[in-house]
TORBA-594082 format. One record per residue (C-alpha): residue number from 1; residue in one letter; x, y, z. Coordinates in nm, 3 decimals, decimal comma. Layout:
<recs>
<NUM 'a' <X Y Z>>
...
</recs>
This chain:
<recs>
<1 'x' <11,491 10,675 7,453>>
<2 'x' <11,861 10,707 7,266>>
<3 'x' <11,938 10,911 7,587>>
<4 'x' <11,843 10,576 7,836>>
<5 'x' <11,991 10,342 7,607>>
<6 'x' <12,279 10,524 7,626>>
<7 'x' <12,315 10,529 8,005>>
<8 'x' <12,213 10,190 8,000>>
<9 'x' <12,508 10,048 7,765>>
<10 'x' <12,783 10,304 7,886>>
<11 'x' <12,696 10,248 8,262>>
<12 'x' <13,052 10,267 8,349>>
<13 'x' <13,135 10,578 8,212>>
<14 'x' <12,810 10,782 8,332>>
<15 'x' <12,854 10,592 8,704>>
<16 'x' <13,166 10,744 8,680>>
<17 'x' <13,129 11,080 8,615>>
<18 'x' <12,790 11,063 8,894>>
<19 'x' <13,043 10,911 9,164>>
<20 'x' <13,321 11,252 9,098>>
<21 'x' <13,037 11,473 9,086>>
<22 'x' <12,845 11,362 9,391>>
<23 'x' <13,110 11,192 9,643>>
<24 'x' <12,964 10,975 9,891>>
<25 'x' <12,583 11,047 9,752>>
<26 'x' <12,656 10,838 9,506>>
<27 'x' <12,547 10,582 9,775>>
<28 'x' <12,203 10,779 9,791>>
<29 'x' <12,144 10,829 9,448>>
<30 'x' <12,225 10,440 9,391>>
<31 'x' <11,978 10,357 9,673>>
<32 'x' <11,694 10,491 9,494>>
<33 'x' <11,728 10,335 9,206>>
<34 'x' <11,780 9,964 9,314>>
<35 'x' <11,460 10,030 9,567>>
<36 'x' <11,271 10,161 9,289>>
<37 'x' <11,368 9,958 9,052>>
<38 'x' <11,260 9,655 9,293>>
<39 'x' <10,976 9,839 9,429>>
<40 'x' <10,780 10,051 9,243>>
<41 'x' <10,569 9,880 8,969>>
<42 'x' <10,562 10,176 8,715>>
<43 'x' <10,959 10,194 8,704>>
<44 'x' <11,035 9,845 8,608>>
<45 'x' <11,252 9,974 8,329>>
<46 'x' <11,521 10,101 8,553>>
<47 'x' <11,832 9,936 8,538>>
<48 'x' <11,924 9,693 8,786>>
<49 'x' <12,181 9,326 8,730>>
<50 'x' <12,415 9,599 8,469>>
<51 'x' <12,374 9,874 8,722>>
<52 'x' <12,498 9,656 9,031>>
<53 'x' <12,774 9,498 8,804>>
<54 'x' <12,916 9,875 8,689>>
<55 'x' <12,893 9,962 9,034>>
<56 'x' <13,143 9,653 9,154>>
<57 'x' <13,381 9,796 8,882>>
<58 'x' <13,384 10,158 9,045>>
<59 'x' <13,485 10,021 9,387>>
<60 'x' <13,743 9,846 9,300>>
<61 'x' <13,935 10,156 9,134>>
<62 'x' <14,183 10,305 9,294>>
<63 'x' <14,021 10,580 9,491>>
<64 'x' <13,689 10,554 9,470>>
<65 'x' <13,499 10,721 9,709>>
<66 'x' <13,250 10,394 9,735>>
<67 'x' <13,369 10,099 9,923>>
<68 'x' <13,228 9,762 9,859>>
<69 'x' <13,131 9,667 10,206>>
<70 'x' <12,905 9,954 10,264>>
<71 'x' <12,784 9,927 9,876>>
<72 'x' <12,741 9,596 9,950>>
<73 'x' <12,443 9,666 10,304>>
<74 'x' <12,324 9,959 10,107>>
<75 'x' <12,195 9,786 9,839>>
<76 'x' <12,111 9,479 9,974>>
<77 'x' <11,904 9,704 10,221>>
<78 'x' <11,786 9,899 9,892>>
<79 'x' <11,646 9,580 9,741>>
<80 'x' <11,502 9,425 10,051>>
<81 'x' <11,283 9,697 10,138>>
<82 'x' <11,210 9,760 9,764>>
<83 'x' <11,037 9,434 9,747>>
<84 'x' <10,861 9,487 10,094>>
<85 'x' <10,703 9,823 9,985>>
<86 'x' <10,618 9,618 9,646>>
<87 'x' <10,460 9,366 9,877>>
<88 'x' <10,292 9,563 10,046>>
<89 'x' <10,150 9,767 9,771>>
<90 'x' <10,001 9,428 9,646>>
<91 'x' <9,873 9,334 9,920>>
<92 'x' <9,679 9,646 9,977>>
<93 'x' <9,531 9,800 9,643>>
<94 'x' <9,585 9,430 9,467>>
<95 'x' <9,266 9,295 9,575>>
<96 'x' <9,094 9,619 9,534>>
<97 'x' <9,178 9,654 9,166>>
<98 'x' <9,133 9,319 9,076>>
<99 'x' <8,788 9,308 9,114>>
<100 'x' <8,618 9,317 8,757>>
<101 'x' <8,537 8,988 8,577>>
<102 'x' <8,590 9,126 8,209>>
<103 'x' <8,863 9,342 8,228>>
<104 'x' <9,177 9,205 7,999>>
<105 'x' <9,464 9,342 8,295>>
<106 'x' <9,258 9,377 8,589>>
<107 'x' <9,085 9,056 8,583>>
<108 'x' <8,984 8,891 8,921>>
<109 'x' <9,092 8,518 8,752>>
<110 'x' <9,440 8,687 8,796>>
<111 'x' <9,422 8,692 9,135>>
<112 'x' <9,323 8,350 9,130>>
<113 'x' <9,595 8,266 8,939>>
<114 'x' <9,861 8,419 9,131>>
<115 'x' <9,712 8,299 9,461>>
<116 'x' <9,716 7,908 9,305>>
<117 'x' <10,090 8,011 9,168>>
<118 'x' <10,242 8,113 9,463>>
<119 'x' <10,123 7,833 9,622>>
<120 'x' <10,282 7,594 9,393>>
<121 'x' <10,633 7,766 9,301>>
<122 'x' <10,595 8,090 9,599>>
<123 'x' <10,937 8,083 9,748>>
<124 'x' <11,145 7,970 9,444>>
<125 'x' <10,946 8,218 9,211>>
<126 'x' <11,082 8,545 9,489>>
<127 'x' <11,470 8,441 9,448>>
<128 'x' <11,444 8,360 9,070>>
<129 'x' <11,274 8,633 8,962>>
<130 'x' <11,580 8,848 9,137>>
<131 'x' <11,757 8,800 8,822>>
<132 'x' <11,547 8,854 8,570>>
<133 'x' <11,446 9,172 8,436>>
<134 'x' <11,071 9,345 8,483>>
<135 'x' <10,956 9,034 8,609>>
<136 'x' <11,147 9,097 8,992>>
<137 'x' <10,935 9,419 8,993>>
<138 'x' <10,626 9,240 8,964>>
<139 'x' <10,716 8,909 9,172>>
<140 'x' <10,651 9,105 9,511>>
<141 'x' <10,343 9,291 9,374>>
<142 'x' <10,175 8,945 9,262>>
<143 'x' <10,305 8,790 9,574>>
<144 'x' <10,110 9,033 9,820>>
<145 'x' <9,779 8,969 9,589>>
<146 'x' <9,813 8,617 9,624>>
<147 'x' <9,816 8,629 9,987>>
<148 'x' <10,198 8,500 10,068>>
<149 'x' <10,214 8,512 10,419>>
<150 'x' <10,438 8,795 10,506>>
<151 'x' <10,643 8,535 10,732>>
<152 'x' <10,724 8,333 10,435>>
<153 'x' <10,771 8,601 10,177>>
<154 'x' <11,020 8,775 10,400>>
<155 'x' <11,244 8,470 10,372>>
<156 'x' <11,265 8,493 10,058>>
<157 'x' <11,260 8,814 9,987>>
<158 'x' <11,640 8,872 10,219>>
<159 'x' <11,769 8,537 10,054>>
<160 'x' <11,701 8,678 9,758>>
<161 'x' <11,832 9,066 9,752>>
<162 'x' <12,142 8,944 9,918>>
<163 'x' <12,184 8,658 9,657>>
<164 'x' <12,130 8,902 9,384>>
<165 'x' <12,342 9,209 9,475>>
<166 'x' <12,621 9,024 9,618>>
<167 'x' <12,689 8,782 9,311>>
<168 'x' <12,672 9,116 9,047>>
<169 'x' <12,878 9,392 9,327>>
<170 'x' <13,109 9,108 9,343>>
<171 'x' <13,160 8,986 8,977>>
<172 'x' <13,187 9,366 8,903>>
<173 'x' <13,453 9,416 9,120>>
<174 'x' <13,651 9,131 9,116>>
<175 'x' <13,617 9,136 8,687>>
<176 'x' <13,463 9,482 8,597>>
<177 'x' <13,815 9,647 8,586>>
<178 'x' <14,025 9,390 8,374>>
<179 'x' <14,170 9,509 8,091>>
<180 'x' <13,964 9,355 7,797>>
<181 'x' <13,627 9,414 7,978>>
<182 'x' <13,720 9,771 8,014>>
<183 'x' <13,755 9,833 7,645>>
<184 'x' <13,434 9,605 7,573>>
<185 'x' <13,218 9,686 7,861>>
<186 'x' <12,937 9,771 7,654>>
<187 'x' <12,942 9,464 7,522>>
<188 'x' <12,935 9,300 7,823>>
<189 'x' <12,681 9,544 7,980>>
<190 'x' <12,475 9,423 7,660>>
<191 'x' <12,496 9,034 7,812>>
<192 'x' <12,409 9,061 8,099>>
<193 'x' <12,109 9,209 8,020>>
<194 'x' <12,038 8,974 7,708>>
<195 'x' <12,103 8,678 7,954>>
<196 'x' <11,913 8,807 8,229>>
<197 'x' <11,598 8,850 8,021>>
<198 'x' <11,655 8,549 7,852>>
<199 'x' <11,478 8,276 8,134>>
<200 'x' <11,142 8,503 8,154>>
<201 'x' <11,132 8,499 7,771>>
<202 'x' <11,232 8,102 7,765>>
<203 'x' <10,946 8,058 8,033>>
<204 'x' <10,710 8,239 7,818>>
<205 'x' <10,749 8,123 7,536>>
<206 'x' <10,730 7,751 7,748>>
<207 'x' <10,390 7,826 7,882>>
<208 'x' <10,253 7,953 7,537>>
<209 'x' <10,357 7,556 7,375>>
<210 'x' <10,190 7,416 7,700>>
<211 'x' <9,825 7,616 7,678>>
<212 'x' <9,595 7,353 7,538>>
<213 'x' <9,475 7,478 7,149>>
<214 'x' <9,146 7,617 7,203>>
<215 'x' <8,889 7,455 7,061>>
<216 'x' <8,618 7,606 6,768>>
<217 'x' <8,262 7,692 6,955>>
<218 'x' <7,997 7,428 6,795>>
<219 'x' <7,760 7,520 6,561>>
<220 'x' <7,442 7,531 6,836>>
<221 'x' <7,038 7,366 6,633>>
<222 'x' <6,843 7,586 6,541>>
</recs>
């Protein structure tokens, strides 16, 4: 766990040492983990806004074996078909699994749920949940249970990878490399990911005021 966290706040200096090590399969390597990351439901932990953002900063240095065009369709083409596979995934086994009535995680009412959800908030919910944290690993999952229409999902889905790598590549490489970020880019690693989480938590903690206070079972005659 110290050995992720690590990685995770000194992005820069590990993406470094990767990109002299492997060259241009740095561009691999990177691939795989935004297409996990954004579609594979188990690795939701991986990193993904600091990642793209440290990534920005290596292109823009001075030799750099990446180039920020083709980092740029990579991972846009990374993320894309990460949430695809995701969607796919859900729309397969998702109805399958969520069969039983009692169970706490695999209840059917979530299906129900996400099906009346996407209805109500379906296209806004796939580009939002882009930038936050955990939650963009599960938008495409829940989005294939609820029975988005590929057609519609698909929209969304490109709108939102290119929205979401292009504005942190970009901001990396346009500010990753200034002086004062450079000697505080943990710190500003440790933002972005405190402001990225920060709507999902803000939202949860929003639907937890709204839930109506449940109400004591009556007494039933004897």
């Amino acid at each position: 766990m110290n050995d992720f966290l690590d990685i995770l706040l000194h992005l820069d200096t590990h993406l470094a040492g990767w990109t002299t090590a492997l060259g241009p399969w740095t561009y691999v390597l990177l691939f795989a983990v935004i297409f996990a990351e954004t579609g594979l439901v188990v690795t939701p932990f991986l990193p993904g806004d600091s990642l793209l953002f440290a990534t920005g900063a290596i292109c823009a240095i001075d030799g750099s074996p990446l180039h920020i065009g083709v980092m740029l369709v990579v991972l846009i083409i990374a993320a894309v078909l990460g949430d695809a596979t995701n969607y796919a995934v859900g729309t397969r086994i998702g109805p399958k699994v969520f069969k039983s009535e009692t169970s706490w995680w695999m209840n059917k009412k979530h299906l129900l749920k996400a099906q009346h959800f996407y209805e109500k908030h379906g296209g806004k919910t796939i580009v939002l949940a882009r930038f936050m944290p955990i939650i963009r690993t599960f938008a495409p999952f829940v989005a294939g249970i609820g029975q988005m229409t590929y057609r519609r999902f698909a929209l969304f889905n490109v709108s939102g990878g290119v929205a979401w790598v292009t504005s942190f590549l970009i901001a990396g490489f346009w500010f990753g490399n200034l002086e004062w970020v450079k000697k505080q880019f943990h710190v500003v690693i440790l933002v972005i990911i405190v402001l990225s989480v920060l709507p999902g938590v803000v939202e949860y903690l929003r639907s937890r005021k709204d839930e109506p206070a449940s109400t004591p079972p009556r007494d039933e005659a004897i």
